[in-house]
Wavefront OBJ file of the C-alpha trace (Angstrom):
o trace
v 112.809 76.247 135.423
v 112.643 73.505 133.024
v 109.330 71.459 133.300
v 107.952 73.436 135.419
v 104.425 74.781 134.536
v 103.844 78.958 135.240
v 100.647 79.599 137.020
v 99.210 82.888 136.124
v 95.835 84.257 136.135
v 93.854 84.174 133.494
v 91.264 87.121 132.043
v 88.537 86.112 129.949
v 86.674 89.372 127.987
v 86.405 92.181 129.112
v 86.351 91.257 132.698
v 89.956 93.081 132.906
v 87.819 95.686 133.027
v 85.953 95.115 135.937
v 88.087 92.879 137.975
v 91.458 94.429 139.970
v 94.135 93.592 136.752
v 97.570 93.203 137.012
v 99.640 94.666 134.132
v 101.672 91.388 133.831
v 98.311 89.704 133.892
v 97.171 91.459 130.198
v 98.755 90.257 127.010
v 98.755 92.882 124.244
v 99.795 93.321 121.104
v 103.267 94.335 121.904
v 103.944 91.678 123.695
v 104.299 89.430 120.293
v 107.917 88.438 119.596
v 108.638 89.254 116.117
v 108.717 85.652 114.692
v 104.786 85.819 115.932
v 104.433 89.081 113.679
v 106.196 87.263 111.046
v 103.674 84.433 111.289
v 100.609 86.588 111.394
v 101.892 88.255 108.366
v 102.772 85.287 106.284
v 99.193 83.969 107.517
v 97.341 87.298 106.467
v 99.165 86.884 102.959
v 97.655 83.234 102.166
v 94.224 84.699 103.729
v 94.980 87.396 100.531
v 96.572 85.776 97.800
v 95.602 82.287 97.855
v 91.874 82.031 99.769
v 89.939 84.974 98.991
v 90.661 84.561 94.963
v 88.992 80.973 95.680
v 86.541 82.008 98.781
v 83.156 81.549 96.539
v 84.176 77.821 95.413
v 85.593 76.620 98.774
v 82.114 77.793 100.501
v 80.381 76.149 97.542
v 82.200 73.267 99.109
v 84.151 72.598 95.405
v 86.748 70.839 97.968
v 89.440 70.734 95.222
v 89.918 74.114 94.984
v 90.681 73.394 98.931
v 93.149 71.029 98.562
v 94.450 72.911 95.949
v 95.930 75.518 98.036
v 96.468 73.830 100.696
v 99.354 71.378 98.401
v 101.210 74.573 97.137
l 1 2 3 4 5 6 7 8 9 10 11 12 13 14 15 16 17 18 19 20 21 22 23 24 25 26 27 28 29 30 31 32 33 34 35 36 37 38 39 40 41 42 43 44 45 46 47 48 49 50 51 52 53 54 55 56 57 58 59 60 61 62 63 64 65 66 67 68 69 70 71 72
């Protein structure tokens, strides 16, 4: 099936809620591979260890402190 593009049905909202929904339509947590979990993890870390010490002097738009954690 290589090449090929998948044509599938896109929900938008909540309208999975009011429109006829196939199972295979929704996309849930569960249906993240593990390297995905792996990358929302490793992203959620940086969010933790590296931003949020900073947060006040990257919104104060002290852009070093920016590119500082963006080099490490």
């Amino acid at each position: 099936m290589k090449g090929k593009m998948l044509k599938t049905k896109k929900n938008f909202g909540g309208s999975f809620l009011i429109q006829k929904t196939s199972e295979a339509d929704l996309f849930t947590p569960e249906d993240l591979t593990e390297e995905h979990q792996m990358m929302a993890e490793m992203a959620e870390k940086f969010i933790t260890n590296d931003v949020m010490p900073v947060l006040t002097k990257i919104e104060d738009q002290q852009f070093d402190y920016t590119v500082s954690i963006l080099i490490i």
